[in-house]
N, C-alpha and C positions, 0 to 999 in steps of 0.2 A: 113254782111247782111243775113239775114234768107228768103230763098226762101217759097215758097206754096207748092215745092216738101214736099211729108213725107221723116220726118228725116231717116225713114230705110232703104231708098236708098240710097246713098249719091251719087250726079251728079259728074261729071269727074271734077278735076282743071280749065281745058282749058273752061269747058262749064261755071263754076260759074265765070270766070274773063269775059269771054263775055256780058254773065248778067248785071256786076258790071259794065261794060266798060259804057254798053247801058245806064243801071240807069245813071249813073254820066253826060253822056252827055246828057240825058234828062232832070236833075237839072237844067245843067248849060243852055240848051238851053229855059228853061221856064223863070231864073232867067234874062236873056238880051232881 
């Protein structure tokens, strides 16, 4: 997944799996 950060920073591991965490449970919580 491509954040809104510009690419010439690149954010920490821990911060983009947070991110991904968030989105995915926000999929799943729209989808039920």
């Amino acid at each position: 997944m491509i954040s809104t950060m510009p690419s010439a920073s690149t954010p920490p591991p821990v911060l983009v799996i947070l991110v991904q965490h968030a989105f995915v449970r926000g999929l799943i919580a729209t989808e039920k």
